[in-house]
C-alpha positions as CSV (number, residue, x, y, z in Angstrom):
1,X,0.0,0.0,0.0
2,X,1.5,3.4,-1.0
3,X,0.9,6.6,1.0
4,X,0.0,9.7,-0.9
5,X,1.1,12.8,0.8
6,X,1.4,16.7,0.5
7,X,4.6,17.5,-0.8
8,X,4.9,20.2,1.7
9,X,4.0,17.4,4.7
10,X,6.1,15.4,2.7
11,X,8.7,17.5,3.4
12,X,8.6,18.1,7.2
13,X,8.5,13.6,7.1
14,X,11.6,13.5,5.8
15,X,13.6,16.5,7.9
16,X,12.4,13.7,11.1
17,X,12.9,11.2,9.7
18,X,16.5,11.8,8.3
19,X,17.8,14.7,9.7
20,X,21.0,16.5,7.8
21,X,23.9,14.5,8.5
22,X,26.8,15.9,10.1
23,X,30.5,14.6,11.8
24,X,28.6,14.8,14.8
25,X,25.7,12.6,13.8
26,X,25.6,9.0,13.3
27,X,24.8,7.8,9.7
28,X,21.1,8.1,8.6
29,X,18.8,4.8,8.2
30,X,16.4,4.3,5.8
31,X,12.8,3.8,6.7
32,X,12.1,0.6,7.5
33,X,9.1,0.0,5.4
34,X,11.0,1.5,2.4
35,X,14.1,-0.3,1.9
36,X,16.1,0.7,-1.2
37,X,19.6,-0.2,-2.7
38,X,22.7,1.9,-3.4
39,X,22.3,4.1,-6.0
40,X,18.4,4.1,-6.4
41,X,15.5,6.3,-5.0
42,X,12.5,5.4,-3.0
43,X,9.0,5.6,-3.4
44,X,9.6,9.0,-1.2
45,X,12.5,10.3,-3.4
46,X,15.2,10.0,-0.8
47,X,18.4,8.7,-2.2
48,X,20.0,5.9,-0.6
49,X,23.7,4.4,-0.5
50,X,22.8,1.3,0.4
51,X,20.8,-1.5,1.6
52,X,20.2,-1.2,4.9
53,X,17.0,-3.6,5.2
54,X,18.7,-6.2,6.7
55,X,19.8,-4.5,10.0
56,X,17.8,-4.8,13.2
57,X,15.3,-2.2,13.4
58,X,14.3,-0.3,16.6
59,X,10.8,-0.1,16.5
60,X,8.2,-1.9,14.1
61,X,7.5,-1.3,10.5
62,X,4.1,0.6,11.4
63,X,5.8,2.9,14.0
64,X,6.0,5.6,11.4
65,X,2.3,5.7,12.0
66,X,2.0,6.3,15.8
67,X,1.5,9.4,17.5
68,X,4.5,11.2,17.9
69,X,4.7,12.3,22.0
70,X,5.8,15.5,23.0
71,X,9.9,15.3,23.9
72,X,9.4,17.2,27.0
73,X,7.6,13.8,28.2
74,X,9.1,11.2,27.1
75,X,10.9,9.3,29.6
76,X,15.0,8.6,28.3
77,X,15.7,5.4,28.2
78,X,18.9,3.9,29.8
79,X,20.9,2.0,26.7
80,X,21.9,-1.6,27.1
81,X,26.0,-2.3,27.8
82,X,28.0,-3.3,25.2
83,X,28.9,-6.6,24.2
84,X,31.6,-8.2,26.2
85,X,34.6,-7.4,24.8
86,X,32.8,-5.3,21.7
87,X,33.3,-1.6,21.6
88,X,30.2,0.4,20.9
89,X,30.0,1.9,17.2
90,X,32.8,0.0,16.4
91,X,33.1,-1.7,12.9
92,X,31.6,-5.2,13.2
93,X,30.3,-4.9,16.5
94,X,26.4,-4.7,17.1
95,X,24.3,-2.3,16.4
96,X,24.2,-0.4,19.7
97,X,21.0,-0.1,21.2
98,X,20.2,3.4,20.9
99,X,16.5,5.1,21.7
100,X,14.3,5.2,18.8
101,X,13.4,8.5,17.6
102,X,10.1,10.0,18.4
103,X,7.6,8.4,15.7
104,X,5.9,10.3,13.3
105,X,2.2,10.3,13.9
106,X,-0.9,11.0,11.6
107,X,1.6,13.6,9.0
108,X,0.4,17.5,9.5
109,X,1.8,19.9,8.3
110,X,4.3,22.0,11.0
111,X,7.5,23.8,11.6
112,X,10.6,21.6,10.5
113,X,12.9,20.8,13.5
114,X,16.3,22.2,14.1
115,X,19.1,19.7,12.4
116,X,22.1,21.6,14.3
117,X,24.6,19.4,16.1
118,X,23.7,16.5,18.7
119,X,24.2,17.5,22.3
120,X,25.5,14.5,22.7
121,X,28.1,13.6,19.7
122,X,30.0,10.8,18.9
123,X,29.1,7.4,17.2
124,X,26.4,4.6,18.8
125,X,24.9,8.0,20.9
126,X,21.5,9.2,20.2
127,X,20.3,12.9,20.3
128,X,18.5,13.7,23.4
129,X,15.0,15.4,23.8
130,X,15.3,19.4,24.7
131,X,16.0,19.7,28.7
132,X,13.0,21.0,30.6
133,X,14.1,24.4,32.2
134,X,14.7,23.7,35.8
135,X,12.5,26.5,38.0
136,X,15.0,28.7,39.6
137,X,16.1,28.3,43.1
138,X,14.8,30.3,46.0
139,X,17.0,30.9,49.3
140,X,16.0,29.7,52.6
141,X,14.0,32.7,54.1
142,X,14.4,32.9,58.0
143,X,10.4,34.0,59.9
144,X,10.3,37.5,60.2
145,X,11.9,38.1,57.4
146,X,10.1,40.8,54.6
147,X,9.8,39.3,51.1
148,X,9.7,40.7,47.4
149,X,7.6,39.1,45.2
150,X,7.3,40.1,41.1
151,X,5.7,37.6,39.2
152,X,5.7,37.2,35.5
153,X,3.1,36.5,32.9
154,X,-0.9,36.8,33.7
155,X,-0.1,36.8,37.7
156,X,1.8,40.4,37.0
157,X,2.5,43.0,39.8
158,X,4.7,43.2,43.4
159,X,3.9,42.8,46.5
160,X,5.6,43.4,50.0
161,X,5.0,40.8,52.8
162,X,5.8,40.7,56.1
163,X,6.0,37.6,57.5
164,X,5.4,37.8,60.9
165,X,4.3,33.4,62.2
166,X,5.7,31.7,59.2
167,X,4.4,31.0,55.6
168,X,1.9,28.6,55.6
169,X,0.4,29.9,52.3
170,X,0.9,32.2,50.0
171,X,-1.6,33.2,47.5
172,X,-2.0,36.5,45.5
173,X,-4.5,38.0,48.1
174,X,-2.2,37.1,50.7
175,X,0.7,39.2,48.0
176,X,-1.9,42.2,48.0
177,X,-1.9,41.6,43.9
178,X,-5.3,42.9,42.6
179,X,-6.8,43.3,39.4
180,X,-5.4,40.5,37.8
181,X,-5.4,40.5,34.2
182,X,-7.2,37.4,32.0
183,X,-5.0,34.7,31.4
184,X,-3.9,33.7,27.9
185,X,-4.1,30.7,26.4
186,X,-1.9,27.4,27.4
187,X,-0.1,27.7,23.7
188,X,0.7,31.6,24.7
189,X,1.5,31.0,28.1
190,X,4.4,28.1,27.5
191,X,5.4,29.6,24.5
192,X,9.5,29.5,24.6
193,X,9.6,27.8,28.0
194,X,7.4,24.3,28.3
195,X,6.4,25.3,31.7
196,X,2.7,25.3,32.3
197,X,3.3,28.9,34.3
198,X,5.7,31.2,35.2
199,X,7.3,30.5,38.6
200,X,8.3,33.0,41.3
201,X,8.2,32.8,45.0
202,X,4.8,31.6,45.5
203,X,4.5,27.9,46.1
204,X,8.3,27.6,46.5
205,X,8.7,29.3,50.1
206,X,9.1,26.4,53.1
207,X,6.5,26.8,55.8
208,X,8.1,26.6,59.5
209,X,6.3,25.5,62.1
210,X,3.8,27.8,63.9
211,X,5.6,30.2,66.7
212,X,4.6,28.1,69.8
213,X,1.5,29.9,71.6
214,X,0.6,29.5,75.0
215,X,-2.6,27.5,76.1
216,X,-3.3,30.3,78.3
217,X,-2.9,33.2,75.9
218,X,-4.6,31.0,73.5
219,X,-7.7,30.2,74.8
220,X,-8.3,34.1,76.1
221,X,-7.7,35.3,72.8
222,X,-11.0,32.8,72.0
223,X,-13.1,33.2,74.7
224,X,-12.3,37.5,75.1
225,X,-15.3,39.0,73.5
226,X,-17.5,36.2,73.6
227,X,-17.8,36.2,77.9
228,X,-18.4,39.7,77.6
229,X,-20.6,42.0,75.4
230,X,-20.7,45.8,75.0
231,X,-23.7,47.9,74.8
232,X,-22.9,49.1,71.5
233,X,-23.1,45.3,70.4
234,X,-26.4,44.5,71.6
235,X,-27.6,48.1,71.1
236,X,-27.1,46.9,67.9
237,X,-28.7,43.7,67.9
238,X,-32.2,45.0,69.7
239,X,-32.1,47.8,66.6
240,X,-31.6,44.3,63.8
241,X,-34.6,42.6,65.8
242,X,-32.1,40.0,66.6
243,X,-33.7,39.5,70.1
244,X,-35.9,36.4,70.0
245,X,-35.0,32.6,69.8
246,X,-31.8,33.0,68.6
247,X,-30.9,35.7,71.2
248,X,-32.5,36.5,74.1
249,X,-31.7,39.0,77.0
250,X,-32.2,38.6,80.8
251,X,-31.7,40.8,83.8
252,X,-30.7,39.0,86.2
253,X,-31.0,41.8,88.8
254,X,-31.9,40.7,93.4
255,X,-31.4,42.9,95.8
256,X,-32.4,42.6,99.4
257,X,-36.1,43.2,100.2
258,X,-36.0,46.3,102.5
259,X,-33.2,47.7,99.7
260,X,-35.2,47.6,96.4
261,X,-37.6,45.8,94.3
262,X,-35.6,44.6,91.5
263,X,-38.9,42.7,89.8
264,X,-40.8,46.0,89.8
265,X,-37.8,48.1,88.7
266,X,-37.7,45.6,86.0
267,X,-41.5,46.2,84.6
268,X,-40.7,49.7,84.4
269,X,-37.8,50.0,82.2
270,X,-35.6,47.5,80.9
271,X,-33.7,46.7,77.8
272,X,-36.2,45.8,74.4
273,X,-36.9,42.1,74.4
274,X,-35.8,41.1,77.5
275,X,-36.8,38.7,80.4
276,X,-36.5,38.7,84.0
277,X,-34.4,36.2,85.5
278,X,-35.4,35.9,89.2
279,X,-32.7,33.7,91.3
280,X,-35.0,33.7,94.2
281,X,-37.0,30.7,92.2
282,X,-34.3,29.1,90.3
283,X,-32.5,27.4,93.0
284,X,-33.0,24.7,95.5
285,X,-35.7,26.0,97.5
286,X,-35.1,22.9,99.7
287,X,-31.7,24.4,100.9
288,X,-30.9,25.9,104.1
289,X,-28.8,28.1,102.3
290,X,-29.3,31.0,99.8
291,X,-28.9,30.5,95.9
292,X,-28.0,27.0,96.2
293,X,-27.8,25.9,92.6
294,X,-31.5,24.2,91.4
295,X,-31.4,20.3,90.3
296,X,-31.1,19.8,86.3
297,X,-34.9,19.4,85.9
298,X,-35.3,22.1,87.5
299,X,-33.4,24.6,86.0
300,X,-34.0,23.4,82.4
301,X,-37.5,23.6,83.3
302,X,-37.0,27.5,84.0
303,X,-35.3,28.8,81.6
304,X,-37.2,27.1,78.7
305,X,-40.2,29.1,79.7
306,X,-37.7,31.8,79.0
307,X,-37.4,31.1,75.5
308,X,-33.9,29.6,75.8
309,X,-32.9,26.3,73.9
310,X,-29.5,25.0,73.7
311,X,-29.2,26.5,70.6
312,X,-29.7,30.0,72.2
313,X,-27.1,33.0,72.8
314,X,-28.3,34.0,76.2
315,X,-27.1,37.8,77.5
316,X,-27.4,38.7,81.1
317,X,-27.0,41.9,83.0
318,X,-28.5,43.4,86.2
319,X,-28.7,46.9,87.8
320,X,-26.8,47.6,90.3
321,X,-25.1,50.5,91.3
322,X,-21.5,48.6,90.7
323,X,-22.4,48.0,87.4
324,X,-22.1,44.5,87.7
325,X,-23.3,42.2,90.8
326,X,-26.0,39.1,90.0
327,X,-25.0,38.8,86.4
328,X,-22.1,36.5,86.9
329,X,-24.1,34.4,88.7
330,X,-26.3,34.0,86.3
331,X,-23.7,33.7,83.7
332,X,-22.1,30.7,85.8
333,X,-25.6,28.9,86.3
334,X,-25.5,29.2,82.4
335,X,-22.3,27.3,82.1
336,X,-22.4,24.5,85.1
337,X,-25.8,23.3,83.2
338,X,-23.8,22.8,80.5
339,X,-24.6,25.9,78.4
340,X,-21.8,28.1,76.8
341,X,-23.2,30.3,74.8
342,X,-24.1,33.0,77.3
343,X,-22.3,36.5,77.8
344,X,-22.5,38.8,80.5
345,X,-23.2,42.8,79.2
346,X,-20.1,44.7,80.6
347,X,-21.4,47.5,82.7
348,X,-24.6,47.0,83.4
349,X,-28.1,47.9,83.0
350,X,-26.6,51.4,84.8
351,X,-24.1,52.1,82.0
352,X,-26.8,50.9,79.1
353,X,-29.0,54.1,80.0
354,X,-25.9,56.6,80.4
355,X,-25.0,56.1,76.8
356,X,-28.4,56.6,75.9
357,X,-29.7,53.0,74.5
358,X,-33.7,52.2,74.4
359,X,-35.4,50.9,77.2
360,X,-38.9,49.8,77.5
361,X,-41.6,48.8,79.8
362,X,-43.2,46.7,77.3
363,X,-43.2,43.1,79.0
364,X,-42.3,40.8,76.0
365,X,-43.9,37.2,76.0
366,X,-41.1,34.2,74.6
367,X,-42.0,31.1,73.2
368,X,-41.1,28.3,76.0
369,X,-38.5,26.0,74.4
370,X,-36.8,23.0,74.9
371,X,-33.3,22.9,76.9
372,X,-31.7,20.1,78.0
373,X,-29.4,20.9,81.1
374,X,-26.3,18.4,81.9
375,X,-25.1,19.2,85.3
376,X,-20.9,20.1,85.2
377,X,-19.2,18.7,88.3
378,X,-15.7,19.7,87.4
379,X,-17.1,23.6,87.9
380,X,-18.7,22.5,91.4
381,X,-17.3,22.0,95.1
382,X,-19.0,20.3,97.6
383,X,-18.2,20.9,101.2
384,X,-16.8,17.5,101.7
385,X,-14.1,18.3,98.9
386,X,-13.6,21.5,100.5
387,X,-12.6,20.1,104.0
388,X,-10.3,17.2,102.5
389,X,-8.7,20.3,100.5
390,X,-8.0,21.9,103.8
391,X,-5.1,19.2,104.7
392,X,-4.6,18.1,100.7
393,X,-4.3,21.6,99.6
394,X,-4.9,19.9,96.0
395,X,-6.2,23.1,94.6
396,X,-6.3,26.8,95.5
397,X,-8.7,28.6,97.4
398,X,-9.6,32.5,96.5
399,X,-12.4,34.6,98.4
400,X,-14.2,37.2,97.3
401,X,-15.5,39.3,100.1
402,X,-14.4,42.1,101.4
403,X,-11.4,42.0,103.3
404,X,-13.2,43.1,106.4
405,X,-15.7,40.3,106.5
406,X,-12.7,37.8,105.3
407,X,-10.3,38.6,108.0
408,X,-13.4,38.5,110.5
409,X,-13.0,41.8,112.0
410,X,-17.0,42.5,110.8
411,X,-20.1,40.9,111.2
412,X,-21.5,39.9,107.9
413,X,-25.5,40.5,108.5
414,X,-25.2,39.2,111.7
415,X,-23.0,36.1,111.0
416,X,-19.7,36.0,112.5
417,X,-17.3,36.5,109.8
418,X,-13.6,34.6,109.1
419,X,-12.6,32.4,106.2
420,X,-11.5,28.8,105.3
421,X,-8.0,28.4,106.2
422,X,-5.6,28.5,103.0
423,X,-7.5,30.8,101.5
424,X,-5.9,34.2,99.4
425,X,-8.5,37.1,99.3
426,X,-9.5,39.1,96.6
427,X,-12.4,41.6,96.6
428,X,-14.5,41.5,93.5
429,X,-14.6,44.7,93.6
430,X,-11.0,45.4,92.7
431,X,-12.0,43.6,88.8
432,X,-14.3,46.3,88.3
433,X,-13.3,49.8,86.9
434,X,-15.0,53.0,88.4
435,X,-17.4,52.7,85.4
436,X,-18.4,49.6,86.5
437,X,-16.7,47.6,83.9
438,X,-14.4,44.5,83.9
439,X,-11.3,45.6,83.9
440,X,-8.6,44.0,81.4
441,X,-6.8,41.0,81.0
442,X,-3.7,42.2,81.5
443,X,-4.8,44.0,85.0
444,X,-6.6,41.2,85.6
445,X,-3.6,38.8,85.4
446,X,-1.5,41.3,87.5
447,X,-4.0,41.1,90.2
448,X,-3.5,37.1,90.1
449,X,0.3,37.1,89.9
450,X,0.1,40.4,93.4
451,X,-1.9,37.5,95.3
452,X,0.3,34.9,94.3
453,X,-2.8,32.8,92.4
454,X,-1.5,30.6,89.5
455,X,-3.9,30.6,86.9
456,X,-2.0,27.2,85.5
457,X,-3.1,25.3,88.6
458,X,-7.0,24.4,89.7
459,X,-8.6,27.1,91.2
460,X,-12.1,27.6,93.3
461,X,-13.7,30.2,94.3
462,X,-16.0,31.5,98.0
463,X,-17.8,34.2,99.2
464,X,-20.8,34.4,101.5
465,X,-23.4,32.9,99.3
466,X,-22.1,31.7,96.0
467,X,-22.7,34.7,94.3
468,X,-20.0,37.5,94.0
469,X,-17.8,34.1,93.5
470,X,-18.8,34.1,90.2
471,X,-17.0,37.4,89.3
472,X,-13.3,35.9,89.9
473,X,-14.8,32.7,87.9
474,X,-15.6,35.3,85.1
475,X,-12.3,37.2,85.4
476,X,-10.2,34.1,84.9
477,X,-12.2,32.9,82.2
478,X,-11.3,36.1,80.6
479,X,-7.8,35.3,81.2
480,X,-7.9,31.6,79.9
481,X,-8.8,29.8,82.4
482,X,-12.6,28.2,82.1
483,X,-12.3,25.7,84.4
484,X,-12.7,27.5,87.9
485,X,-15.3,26.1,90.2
486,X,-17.3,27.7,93.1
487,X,-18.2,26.5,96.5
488,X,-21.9,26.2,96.0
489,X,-22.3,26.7,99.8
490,X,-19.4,28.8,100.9
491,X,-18.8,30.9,103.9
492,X,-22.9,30.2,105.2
493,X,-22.4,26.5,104.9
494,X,-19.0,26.2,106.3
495,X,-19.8,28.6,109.2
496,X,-22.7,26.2,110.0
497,X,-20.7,22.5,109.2
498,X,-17.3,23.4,109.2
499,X,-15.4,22.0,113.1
500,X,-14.1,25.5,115.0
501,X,-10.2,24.9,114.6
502,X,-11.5,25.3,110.4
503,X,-12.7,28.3,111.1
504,X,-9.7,31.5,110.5
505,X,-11.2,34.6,112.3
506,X,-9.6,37.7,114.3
507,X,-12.8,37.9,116.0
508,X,-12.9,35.1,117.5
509,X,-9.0,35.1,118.4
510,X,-9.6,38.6,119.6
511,X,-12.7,36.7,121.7
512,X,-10.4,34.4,123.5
């Protein structure tokens, strides 16, 4: 069967197939499904020398008619050794073993290849396929370190970056490039090179390791701002009509009876949307002791009728002159049941009004869902593990009351006052500001280190009644700790159960 072909086809064939020779170019074979004899032409026009037919071919008859892969990925095969005792390209030795050139596929008509000299010269050695630029080589960049990065082609433009904790990815946002322009075509875009892009920097810098962080500093830069909220944040919210099932606000506000009336004060101005969250009935009304945390039922119970799922991003506050006194409790109630999604309002009801919010007497009416309340032991102490702490001293002790009623040079209304022995006292007043809001971490964490408290170590905290506790359980949370428990019971339980020699007072010293 004879091929017809464009002469101009015809022409790019042959240039492959028999390329000029040269002195550095081994002799050129004939076709293998063409052989001719010296001094004759074949059916191609080519002139031949000689007959050739008989050698060994390196690949079949029918190769000619393959489709010619790209040079850039063909693998190079390794050649054979030579005979034992046989030169290679020597006369009367074998045929060496050389790669067979890239078959010629369907014929199309294309640009002739280059027939300069063989990069690699000499006889029995085959011409290689073109080397595939290596990408250029980037120096090892030390953290901290600023970077300038110009890209070519369709990624265009420079960038500065500082890199401050490592590299872990590098992208053109992360470059600042904007504006890209469209990019061209693959043809257009390897033209000249055979790479798929340009390179550069990106995707060639070495990511080190993260700079090693702290759990503590960690876990407040997570929980700051999620603990707290400002009054320009839910200000905000109450404008969106965010308050309802997915949010919902409760003043959490008690004071004592002969004092004021902090469920009337409530139905006459209070923030948009909100409930009232009386502690007088959640709690274990079985207790001889005040605010003694309700059972699970109970407490899920409640504060369903409030609206609140476990879904729910519950916001507490009260208004008290501090700024801040019941809402912590609250806050921790929240959290021992099990629920984290609940913020305190930093400074109060009483700062809400100075900046001029809304209020409301308008008694809004939730939809009772359902919440499912798992009790939290690990942020509980009971007064058994308080006494066995007294001799283990497994954990730290902190008390909130005034230093007055903790040293037991006052009565505390009418209760002889003193502390449980070990413990370090801290006012909760001293984490407020004169504003009545928390102060910052960092004071916060200087107060700590002043009383010699390790926030790295367990922690529980005591008061009278279980409630200004909560503040110094809020404060360290702020500073990274969430794990701080309260003594449900403090000072009114362990005045009445406590033996006397537990019992640190200056009154009663003063009394003997």
């Amino acid at each position: 069967m004879e091929l017809s072909l464009n002469p101009a086809w015809r022409g790019a064939a042959m240039a492959e197939l028999h390329p000029t020779p040269s002195h550095h170019s081994p002799p050129a074979l004939p076709h293998p499904a063409l052989p001719a004899t010296r001094g004759q032409q074949d059916s191609l026009g080519t002139p031949k020398n000689e007959d050739l037919s008989t050698l060994p071919l390196p690949h079949p008859p029918t190769a000619h008619l393959q489709p010619r892969p790209h040079p850039a990925t063909t693998a190079r095969p390794r050649h054979p050794p030579p005979h034992a005792g046989e030169g290679r390209g020597k006369p009367g030795g074998p045929v060496p073993q050389c790669r067979a050139a890239p078959s010629l596929g369907p014929l199309q008509p294309g640009p002739t290849p280059p027939s300069g000299p063989s990069q690699r010269a000499g006889p029995g050695r085959c011409r290689p396929p073109p080397r595939r630029p290596s990408p250029p080589r980037v120096p090892p960049l030390r953290r901290g370190a600023a970077i300038l990065c110009v890209c070519t082609g369709y990624w265009g433009g420079a960038a500065h970056f500082r890199l401050s904790r490592g590299f872990p990815s590098l992208s053109r946002g992360d470059l600042g490039i904007s504006a890209p322009s469209p990019p061209p075509s693959s043809a257009a875009r390897g033209a000249g090179t055979g790479l798929p892009r340009p390179y550069g920097l990106i995707g060639r810098v070495p990511a080190p390791p993260p700079p090693r962080v702290s759990l503590a500093s960690e876990m407040a830069a997570q929980v700051l701002g999620k603990a707290l909220v400002s009054s320009k944040w839910l200000a905000e919210a109450v404008k969106a009509g965010r308050v309802g099932a997915g949010l919902r606000v409760l003043d959490a506000s008690w004071y004592p009876p002969q004092e004021r009336n902090a469920r009337q004060e409530f139905r006459e101005s209070h923030i948009p949307g909100a409930s009232f969250f009386d502690i007088e009935e959640c709690r274990d009304k079985s207790s001889p002791y005040d605010f003694m945390l309700p059972s699970e039922a109970g407490f899920a119970d409640y504060v369903g009728q409030l609206g609140i799922g476990n879904d729910t991003h519950v916001v507490v506050y009260d208004g008290d002159k501090l700024g801040t006194f019941y809402a912590p409790r609250a806050w921790w109630m929240f959290r021992v049941f099990g629920h984290r999604q609940v913020s305190v309002l930093n400074g109060g009801f009483k700062n809400w009004v100075k900046e001029g919010h809304p209020v409301t007497a308008e008694v809004s009416q939730p939809t009772p869902a359902v919440f499912k309340a798992k009790l939290d032991k690990s942020l509980l102490k009971t007064f058994e593990e308080m006494m066995e702490n007294v001799g283990s001293k497994r954990f730290q002790v902190v008390d909130s009351r005034p230093e007055g009623r903790f040293r037991g040079t006052e009565l505390d209304q009418g209760l002889e006052s003193g502390h449980i022995p070990g413990a370090v006292n801290i006012p909760f007043q001293s984490f407020l500001t004169e504003t009545g809001h928390e102060k910052s971490v960092e004071e916060i964490q200087q107060m700590f280190r002043e009383k010699k408290v390790d926030l790295s170590k367990p922690l529980t905290i005591t008061c009278r009644k279980g409630v200004t506790a909560c503040h110094i359980a809020l404060a360290a949370y702020l500073c990274g700790k969430p794990d701080v428990s309260i003594y449900d019971g403090s000072w009114s339980e362990w005045f009445h159960r406590a033996p006397p020699e537990y019992k640190v007072s200056e009154m009663k010293r003063n009394k003997a």
